[in-house]
Backbone as CSV, one residue per row, in Angstrom:
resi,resn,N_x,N_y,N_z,CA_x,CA_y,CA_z,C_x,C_y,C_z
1,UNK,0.833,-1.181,0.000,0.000,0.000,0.000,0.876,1.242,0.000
2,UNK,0.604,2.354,-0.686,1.076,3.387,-0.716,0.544,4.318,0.108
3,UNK,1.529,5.638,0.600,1.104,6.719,1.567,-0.360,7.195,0.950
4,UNK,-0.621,7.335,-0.362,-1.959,7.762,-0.407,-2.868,6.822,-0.162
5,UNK,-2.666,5.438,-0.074,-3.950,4.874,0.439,-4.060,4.711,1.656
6,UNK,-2.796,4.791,2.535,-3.453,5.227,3.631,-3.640,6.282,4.260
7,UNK,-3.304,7.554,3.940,-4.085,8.676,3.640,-5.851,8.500,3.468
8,UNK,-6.344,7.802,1.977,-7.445,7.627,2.345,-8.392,6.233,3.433
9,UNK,-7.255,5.444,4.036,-7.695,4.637,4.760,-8.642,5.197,6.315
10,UNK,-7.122,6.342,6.600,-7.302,7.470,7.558,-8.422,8.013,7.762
11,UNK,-8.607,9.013,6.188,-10.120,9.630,6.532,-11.123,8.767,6.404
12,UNK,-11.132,7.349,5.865,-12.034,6.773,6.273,-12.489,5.962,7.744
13,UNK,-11.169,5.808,8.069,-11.689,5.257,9.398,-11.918,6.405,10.326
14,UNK,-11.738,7.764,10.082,-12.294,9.166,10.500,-13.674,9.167,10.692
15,UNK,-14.134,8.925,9.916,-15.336,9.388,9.265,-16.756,8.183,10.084
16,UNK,-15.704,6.955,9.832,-16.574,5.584,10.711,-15.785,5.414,11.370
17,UNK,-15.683,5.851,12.805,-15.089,4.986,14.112,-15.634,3.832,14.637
18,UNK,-17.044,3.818,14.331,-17.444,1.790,14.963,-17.426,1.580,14.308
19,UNK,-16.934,1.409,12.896,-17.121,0.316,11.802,-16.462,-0.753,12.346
20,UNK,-16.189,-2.191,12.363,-15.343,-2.995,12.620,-14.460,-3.031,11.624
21,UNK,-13.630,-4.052,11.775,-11.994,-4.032,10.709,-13.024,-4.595,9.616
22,UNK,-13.843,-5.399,9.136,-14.099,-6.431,8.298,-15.075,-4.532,7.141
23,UNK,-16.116,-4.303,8.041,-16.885,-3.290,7.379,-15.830,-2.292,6.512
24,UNK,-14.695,-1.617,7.174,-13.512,-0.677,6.972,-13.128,-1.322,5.769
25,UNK,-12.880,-2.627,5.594,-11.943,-3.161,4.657,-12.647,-3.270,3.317
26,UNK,-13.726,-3.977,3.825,-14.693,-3.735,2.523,-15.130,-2.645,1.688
27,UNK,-15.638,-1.657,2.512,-15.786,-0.370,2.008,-14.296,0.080,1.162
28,UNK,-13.177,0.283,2.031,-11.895,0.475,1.592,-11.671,-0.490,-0.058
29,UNK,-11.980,-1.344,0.001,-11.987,-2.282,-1.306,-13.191,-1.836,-2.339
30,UNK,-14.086,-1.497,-1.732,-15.038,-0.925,-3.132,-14.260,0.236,-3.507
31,UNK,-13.882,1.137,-2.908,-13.241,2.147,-3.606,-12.077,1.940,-4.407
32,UNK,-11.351,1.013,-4.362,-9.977,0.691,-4.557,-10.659,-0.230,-5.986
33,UNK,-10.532,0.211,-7.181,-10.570,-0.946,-8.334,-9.507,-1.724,-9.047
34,UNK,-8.048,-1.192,-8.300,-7.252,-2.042,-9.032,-6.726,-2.823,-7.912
35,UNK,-6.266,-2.557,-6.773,-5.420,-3.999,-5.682,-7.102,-3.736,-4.807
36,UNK,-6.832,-5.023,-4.234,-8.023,-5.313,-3.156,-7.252,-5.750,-2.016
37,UNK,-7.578,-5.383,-0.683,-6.762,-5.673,0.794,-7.114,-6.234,1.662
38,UNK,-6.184,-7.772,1.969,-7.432,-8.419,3.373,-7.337,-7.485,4.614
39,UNK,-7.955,-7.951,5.576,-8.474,-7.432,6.985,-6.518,-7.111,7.406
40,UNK,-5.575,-8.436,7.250,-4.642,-8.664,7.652,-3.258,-7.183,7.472
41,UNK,-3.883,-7.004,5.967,-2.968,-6.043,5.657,-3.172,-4.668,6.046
42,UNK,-3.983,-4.065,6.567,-4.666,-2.769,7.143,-3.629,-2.837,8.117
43,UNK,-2.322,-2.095,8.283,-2.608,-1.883,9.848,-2.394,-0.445,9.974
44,UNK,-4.008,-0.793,11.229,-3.678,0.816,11.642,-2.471,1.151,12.864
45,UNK,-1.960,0.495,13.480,-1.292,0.452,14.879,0.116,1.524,13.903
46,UNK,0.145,0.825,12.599,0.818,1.773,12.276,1.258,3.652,12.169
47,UNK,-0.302,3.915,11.819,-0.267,5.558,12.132,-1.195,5.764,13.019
48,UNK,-1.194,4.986,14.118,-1.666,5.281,15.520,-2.926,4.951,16.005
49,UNK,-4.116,4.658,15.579,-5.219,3.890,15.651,-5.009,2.628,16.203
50,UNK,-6.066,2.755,17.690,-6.319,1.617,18.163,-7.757,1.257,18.395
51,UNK,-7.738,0.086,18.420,-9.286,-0.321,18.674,-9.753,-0.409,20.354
52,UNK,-11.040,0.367,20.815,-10.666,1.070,22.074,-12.486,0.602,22.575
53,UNK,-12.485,0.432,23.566,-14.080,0.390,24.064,-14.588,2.807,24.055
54,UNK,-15.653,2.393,22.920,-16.435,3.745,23.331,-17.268,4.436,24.843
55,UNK,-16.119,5.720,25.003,-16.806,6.017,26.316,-18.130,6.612,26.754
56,UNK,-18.948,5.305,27.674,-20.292,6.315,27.687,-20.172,7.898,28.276
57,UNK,-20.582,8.912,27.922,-20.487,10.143,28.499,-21.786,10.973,27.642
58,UNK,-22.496,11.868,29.059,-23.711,12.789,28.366,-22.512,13.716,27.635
59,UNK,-23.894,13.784,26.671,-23.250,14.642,25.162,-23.867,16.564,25.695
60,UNK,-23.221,17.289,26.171,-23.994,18.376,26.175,-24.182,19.503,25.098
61,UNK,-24.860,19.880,24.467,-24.986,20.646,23.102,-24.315,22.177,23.320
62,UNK,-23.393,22.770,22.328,-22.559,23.934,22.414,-23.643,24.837,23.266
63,UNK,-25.101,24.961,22.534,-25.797,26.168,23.535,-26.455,26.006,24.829
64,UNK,-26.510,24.794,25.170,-26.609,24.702,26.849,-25.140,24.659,27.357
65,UNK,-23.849,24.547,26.824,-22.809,24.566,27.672,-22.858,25.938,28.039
66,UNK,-22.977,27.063,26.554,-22.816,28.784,26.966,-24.220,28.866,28.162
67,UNK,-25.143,28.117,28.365,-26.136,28.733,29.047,-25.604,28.312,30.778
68,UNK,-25.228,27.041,30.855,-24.306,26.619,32.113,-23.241,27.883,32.115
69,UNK,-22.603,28.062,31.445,-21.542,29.384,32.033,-21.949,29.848,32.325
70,UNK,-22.678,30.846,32.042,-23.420,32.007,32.564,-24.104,32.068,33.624
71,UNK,-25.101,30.265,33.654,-25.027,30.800,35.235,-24.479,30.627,36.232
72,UNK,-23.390,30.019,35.883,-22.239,29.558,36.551,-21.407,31.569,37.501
73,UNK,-21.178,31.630,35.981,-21.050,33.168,36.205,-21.553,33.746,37.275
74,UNK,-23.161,33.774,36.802,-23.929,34.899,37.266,-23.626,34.481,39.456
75,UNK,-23.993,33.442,39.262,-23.874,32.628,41.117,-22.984,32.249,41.674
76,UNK,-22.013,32.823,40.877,-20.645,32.336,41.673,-20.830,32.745,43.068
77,UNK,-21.038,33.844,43.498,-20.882,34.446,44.840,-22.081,33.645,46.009
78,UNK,-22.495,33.440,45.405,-23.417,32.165,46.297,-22.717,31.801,47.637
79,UNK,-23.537,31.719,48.980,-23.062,31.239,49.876,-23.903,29.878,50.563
80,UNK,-22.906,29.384,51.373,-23.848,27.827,51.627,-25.027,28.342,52.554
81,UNK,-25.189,29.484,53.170,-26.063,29.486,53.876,-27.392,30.421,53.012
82,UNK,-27.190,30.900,52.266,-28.142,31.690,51.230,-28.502,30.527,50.078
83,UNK,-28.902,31.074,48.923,-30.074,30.376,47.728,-29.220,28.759,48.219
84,UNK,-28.528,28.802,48.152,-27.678,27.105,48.136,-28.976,26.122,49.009
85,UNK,-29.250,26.826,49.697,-30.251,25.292,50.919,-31.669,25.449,50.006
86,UNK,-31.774,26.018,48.863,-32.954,25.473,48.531,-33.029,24.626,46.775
87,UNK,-31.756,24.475,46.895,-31.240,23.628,45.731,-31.255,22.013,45.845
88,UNK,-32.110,21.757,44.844,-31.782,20.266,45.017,-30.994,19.496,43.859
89,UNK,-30.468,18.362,43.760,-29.270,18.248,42.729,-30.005,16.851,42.884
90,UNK,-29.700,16.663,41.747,-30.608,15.205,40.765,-29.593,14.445,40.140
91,UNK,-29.491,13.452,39.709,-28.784,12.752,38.577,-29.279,11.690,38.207
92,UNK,-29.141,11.437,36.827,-30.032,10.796,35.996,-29.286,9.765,35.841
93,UNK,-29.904,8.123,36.136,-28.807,6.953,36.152,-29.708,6.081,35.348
94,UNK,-28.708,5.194,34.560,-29.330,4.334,33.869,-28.705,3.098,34.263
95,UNK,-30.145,2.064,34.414,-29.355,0.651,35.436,-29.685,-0.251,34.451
96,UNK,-28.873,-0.922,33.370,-28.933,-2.077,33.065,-28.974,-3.701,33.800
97,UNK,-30.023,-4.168,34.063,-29.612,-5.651,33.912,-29.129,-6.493,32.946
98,UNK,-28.576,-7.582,32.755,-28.617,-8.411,31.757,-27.410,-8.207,31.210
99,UNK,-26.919,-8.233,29.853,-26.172,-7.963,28.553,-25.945,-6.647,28.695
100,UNK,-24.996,-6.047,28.392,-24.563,-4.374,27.969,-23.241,-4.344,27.057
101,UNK,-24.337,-4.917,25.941,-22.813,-4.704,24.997,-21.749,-3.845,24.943
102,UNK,-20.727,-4.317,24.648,-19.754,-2.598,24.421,-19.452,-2.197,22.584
103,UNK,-19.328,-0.915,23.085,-19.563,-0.709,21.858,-17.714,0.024,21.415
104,UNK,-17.356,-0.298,20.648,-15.575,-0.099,20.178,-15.552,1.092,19.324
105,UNK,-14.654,1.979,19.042,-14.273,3.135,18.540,-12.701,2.651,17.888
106,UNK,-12.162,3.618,16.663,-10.820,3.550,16.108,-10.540,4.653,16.613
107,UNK,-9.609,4.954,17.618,-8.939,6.062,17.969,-7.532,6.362,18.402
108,UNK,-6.797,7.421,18.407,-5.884,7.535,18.499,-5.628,7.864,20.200
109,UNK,-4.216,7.706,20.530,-4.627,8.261,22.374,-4.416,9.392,21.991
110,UNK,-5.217,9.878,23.163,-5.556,11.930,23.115,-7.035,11.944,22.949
111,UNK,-7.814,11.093,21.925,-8.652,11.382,21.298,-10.226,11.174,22.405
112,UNK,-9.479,10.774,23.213,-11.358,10.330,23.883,-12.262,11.420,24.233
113,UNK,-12.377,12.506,24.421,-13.350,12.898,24.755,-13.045,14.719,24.076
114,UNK,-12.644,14.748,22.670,-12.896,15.391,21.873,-13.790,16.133,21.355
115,UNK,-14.364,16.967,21.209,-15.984,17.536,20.738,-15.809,17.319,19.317
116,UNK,-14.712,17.362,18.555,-14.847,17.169,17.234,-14.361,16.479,16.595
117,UNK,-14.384,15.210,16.673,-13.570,14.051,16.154,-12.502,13.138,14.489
118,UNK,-13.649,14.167,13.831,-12.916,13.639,12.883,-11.461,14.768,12.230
């Protein structure tokens, strides 16, 4: 394989981080009409891609993060004996029984918890 195909191997496994190796390769082979590549010959370990369990984490959207600053901002000066005692704090849990598949990502280290991934 040449630097440009894996160049485009790159932005493809960019683009699909759960694909598995078998999906990656295939796709990678429809595009490719003159050599075709088993699973074997891909490697990513080479330009830094590893195959990694995906981390669960709430996703918070750019305009509720600016709306958390602000009031982060605005209450800083808050004391425990003022507005604070009439606050109540919640958290939202999700309890699986059973099976909880995991679900795998292609990533590089650095990359886990990125806002913009590809």
């Amino acid at each position: 394989m040449t630097d440009r195909d894996y160049c485009q191997l790159e932005r493809l496994v960019k683009v699909n981080r759960r694909y598995s190796l078998s999906n990656i390769t295939s796709s990678f082979n429809s595009n490719k009409s003159k050599k075709k590549v088993s699973r074997r010959t891909l490697s990513f370990e080479k330009h830094g891609f590893h195959r990694r369990v995906a981390r669960k984490r709430v996703v918070v959207k750019c305009f509720n993060r600016k709306k958390r600053l602000a009031w982060c901002l605005n209450e800083r000066k808050w004391t425990v004996n003022g507005p604070w005692d009439k606050v109540i704090f919640s958290d939202k849990c999700q309890i699986i029984i059973g099976n909880d598949s995991r679900a795998y990502v292609w990533r590089r280290n650095g990359e886990g918890y990125r806002l913009n991934t590809s």
